[in-house]
C-alpha positions in Angstrom: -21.6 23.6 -14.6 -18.1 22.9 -13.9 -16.1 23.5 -16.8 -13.3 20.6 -16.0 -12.6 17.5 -18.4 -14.1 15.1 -16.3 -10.3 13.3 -16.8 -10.8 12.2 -12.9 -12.9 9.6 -11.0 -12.3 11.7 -8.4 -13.2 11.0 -4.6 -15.9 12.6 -2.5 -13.3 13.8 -0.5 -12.4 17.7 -1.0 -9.4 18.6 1.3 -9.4 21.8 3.2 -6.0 21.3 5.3 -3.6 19.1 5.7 -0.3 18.2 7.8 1.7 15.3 8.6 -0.2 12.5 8.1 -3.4 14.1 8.3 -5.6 15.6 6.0 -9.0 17.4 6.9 -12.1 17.5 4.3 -14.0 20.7 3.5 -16.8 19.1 6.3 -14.4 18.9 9.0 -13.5 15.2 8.9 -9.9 14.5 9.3 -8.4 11.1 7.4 -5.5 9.6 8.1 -3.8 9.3 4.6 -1.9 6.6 3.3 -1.6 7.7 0.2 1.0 10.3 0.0 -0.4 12.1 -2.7 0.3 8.6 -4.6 3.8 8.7 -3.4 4.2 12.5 -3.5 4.5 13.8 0.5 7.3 11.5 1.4 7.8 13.8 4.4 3.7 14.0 4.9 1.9 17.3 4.4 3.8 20.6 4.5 6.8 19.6 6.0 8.4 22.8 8.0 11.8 22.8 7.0 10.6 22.4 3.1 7.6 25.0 3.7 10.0 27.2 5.3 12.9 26.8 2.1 9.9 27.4 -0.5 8.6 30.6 1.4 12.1 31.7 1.4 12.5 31.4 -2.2 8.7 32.9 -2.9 10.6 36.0 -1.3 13.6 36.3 -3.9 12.4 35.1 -7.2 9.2 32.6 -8.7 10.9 32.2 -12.3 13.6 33.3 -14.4 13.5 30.3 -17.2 16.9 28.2 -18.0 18.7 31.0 -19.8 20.2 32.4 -16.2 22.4 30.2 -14.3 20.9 29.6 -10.8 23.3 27.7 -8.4 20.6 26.2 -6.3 19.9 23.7 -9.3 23.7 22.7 -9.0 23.3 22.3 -5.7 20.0 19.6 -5.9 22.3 18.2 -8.3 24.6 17.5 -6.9 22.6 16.2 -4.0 21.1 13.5 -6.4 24.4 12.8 -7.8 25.9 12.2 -4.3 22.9 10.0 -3.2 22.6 7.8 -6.9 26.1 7.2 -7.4 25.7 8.9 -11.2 26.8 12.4 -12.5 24.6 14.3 -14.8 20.8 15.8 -13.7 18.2 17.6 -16.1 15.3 18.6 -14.2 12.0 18.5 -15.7 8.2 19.1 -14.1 7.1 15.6 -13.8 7.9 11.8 -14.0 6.4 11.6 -17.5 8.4 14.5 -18.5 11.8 12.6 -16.8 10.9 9.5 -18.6 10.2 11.0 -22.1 13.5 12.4 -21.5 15.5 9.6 -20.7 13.8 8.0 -23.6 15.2 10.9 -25.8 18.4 10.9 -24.6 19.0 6.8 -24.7 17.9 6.6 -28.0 20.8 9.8 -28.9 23.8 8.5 -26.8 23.4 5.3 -28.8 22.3 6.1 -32.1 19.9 3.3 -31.9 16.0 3.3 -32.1 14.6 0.3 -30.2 13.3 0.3 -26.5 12.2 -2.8 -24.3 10.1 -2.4 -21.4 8.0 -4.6 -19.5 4.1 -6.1 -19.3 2.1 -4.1 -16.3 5.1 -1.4 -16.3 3.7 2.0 -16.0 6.0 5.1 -17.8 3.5 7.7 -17.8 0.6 9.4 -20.3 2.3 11.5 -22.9 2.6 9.9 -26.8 6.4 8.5 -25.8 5.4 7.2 -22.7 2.2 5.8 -23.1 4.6 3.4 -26.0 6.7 2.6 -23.2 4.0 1.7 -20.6 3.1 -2.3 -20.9 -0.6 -1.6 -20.1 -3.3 -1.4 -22.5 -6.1 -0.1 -21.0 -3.4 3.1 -20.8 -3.3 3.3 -24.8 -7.4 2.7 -25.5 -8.5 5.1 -27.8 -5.2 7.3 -28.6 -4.4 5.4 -31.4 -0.7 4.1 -33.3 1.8 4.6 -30.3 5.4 5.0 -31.1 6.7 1.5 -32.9 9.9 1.5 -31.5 9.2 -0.1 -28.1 8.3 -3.9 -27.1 7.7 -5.4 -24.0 9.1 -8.6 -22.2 8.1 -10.4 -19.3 8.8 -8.7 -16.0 11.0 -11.6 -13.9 11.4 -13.4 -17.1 15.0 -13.0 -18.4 13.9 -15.7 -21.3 11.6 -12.7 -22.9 14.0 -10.3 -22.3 16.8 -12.6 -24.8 14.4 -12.8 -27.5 13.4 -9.1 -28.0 17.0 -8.0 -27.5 19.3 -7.4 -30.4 21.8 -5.1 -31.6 19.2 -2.3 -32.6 18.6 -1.8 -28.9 19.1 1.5 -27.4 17.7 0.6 -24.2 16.1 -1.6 -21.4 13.6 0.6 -19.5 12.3 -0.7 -16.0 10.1 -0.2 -12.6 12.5 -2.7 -10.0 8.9 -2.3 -8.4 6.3 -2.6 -10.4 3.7 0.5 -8.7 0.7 0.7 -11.1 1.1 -2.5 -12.0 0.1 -4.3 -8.9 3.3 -3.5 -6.4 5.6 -6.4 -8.1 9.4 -7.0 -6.9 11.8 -7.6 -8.9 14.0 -10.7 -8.5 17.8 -9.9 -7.8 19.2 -12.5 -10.9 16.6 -11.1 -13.0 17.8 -7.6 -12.6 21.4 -8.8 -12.8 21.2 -10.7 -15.6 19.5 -7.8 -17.2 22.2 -5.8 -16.5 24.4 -8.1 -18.2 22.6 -8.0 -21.3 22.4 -4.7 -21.6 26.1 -4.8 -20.8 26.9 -7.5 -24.0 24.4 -5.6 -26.8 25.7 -1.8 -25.9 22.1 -0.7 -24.5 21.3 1.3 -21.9 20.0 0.4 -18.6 17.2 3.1 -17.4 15.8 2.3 -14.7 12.0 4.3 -13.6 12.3 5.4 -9.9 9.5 8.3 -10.7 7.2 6.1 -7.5 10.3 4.3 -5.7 12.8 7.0 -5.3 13.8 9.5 -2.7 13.6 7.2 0.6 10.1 5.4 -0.4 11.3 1.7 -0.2 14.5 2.4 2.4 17.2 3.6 0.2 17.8 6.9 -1.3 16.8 4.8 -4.6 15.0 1.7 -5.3 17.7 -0.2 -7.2 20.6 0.1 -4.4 18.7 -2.7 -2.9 20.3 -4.7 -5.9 23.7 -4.9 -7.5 23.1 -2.9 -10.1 24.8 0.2 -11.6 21.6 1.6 -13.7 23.1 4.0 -17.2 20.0 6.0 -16.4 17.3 6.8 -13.3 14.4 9.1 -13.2 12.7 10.4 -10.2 9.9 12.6 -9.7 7.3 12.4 -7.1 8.4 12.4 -3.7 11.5 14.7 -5.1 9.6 18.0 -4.2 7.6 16.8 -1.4 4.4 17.9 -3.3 5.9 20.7 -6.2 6.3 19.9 -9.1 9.5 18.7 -10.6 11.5 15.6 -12.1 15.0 14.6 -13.0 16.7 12.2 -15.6 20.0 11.2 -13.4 23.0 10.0 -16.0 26.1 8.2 -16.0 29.2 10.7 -16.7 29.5 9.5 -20.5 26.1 10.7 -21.5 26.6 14.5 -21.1 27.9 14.9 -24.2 24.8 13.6 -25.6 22.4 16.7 -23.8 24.0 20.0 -24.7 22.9 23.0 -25.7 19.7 22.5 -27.8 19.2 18.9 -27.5 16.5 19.2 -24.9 14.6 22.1 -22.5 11.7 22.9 -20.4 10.4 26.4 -19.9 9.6 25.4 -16.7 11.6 22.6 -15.6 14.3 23.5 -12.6 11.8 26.2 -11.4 13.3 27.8 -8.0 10.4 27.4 -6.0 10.6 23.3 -7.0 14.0 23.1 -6.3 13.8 25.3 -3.0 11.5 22.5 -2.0 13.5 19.1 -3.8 16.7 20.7 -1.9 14.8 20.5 1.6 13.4 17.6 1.0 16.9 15.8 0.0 18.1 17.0 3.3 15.9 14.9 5.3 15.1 12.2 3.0 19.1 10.9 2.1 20.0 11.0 5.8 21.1 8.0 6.9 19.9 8.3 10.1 16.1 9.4 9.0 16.4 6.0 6.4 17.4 3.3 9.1 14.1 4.8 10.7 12.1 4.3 7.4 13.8 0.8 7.1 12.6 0.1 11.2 9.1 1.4 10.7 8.4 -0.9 7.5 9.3 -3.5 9.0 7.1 -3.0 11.5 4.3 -2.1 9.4 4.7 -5.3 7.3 4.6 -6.9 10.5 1.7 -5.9 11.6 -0.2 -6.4 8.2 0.9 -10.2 8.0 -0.3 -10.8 11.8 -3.8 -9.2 11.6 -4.6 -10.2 7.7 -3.0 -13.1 6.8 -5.8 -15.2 8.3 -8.3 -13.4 6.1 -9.5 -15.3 3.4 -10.0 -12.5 0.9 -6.3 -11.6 1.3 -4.0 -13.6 -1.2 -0.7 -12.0 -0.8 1.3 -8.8 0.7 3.8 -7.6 -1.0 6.5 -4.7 0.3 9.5 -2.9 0.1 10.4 -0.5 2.3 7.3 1.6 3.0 5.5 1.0 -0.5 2.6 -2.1 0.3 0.6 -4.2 -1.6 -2.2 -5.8 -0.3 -3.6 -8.4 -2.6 -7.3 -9.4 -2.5 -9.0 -12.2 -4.4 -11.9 -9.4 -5.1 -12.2 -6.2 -6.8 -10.6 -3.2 -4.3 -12.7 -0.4 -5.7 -15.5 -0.7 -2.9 -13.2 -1.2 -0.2 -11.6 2.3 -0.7 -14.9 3.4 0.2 -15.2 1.6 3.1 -11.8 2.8 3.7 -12.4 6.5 3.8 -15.2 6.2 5.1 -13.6 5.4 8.1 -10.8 7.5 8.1 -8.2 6.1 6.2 -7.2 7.2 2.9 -5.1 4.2 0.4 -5.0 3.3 -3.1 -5.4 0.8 -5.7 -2.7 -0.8 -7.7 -4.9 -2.1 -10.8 -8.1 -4.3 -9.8 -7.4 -6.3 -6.6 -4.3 -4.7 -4.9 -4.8 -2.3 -2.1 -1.9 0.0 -2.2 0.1 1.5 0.8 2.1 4.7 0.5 2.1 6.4 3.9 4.7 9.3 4.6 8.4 8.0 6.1 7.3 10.1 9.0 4.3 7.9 9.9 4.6 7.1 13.5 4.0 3.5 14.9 1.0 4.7 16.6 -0.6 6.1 12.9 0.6 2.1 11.6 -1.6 0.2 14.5 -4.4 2.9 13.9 -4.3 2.5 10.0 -3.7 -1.4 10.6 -7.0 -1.8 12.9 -8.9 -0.2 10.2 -8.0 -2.1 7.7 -8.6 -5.8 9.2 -12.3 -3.8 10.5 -13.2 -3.5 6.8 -11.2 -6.6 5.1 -13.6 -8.6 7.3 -16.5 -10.4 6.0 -15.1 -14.3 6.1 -12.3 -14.8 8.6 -11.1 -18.5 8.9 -10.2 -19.8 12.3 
């Protein structure tokens, strides 16, 4: 019997190593994995430099809780201050936690109650965040969600006007869309946003829990716009596979998180930051992101030349190295097909295939993963 909510479709796959790109199931089998741990190894499996950082720290100290100062916290900090252009970091376990917090602290700074997010957005699965998310099939079953949020029209500035108002604490949105099919954001969408937010006092937050920390090219998703967010959250790729997330603020919004306005038992634990600290190191140099930037390009240039002339492919979708394939057909049997052939990818709802490989991948891991996807996207080819 095994005694696990059965919360998970999970794969057939059970991992017994893993590095790089790489990961090897309990039979043997080694997969080439595009998924990143759904945008979690940025840097691929067990990195050195970050392994080494966290065995360093598993050598001082595992946990203390928040009531001790610990500088290394200051320092990744500081780090995501330097790389976001903002001033203020709380760190929390997880993107849902970073979100709910964000939420928290929007709706304190501005003494207002209301929060607009967006159709197909994805926030996370907690009570607040499951509200913010514009997805049904998320809320099924777990009853009244909070009644404070409501939900335009992603790339539609028209839905945006007519849910705003001066009860608004905040605007809340993905400038990719990840869950909800791998959707870009216009630029005068996002900056008219901005503006609005701007004219009725309400905050801009912006979810960078799946773009963030070097996964679309920049150290964060919205630098590829003109926009100066009141709020980001990362989380994922921060600790290259430990837990941790952080709410990143504007200066003016510390006064609204002091002492007893929010915690986390767990959240800034040293091994996570050992590992977010490493990871930042790599990630945020310029150098390692013009390499990103080189190899997406590459990648997307490969995927238009070998699938474009396949008739169940509809679209593809990119932005830096996050992909989505779209297919006029269900993707759920592909994946199969998929890792059944050694390459390991991801849905993005129904019909979108989705791509995260580590910013490591190497061209010759792109053609490999390329070839197997136009071998299984095959049945009617058109001349």
């Amino acid at each position: 019997m095994n005694h696990l909510f059965p919360t998970y479709a999970r794969w057939e796959v059970e991992p017994a190593d893993a590095k790089g790109t790489k990961l090897i199931d309990k039979n043997g089998k080694e997969y080439l994995d595009f998924t990143s741990g759904i945008g979690v190894t940025n840097l691929g499996h067990r990195p050195d430099s970050v392994q080494a950082a966290i065995t360093k720290q598993l050598n001082k100290f595992w946990h203390v809780s928040n009531l001790f100062t610990q500088e290394q916290q200051a320092v990744a900090a500081e780090k995501l201050a330097h790389a976001s252009g903002l001033a203020y970091t709380f760190f929390a376990n997880s993107g849902a936690e970073a979100n709910e917090g964000a939420i928290k602290l929007a709706k304190k700074a501005t003494g207002k109650d209301k929060i607009i997010t967006f159709n197909k957005s994805f926030h996370g699965r907690t009570i607040a965040t499951m509200g913010a998310t514009g997805q049904d099939k998320v809320k099924q079953g777990f009853g009244s969600m909070l009644p404070t949020f409501s939900y335009a029209t992603f790339n539609d500035i028209e839905s945006v006007k007519s849910l705003i108002d001066n009860e608004t604490a905040a605007v809340m949105v993905e400038v990719v869309q990840g869950e909800g099919g791998i959707h870009l954001a216009d630029s005068a969408f996002l900056e008219e946003l901005q503006q609005l937010c701007h004219e009725y006092q309400a905050l801009l937050i912006i979810d960078e829990i799946q773009t963030g920390i070097g996964r679309t090219g920049k150290p964060f998703a919205f630098q590829h716009y003109d926009l100066q967010p009141d709020i980001i959250t990362c989380a994922k790729g921060l600790g290259s596979g430990l837990p941790i997330g952080a709410i990143i603020g504007k200066e003016n919004l510390k006064e609204y998180f002091g002492p007893g306005s929010h915690g986390s038992t767990f959240g800034g634990n040293p091994l996570s930051i050992a590992s977010a600290i490493a990871t930042m190191e790599i990630v945020f140099n310029e150098d390692f992101l013009s390499e990103v930037n080189e190899k997406a390009e590459y990648l997307l240039e490969q995927l238009k030349k070998s699938l474009y002339n396949i008739e169940e492919v509809t679209a593809i979708r990119s932005l830096g190295l996050m992909i989505g394939i779209e297919m006029n057909t269900n993707t759920a049997s592909l994946l199969q097909f998929l890792r059944n052939d050694g390459l390991l990818t991801l849905s993005a709802g129904e019909n979108v295939l989705r791509l995260l490989p580590p910013l490591t991948v190497t061209v010759e891991e792109i053609n490999q993963a390329v070839a197997i996807l136009k071998k299984n996207i095959v049945p009617v080819q058109t001349a």
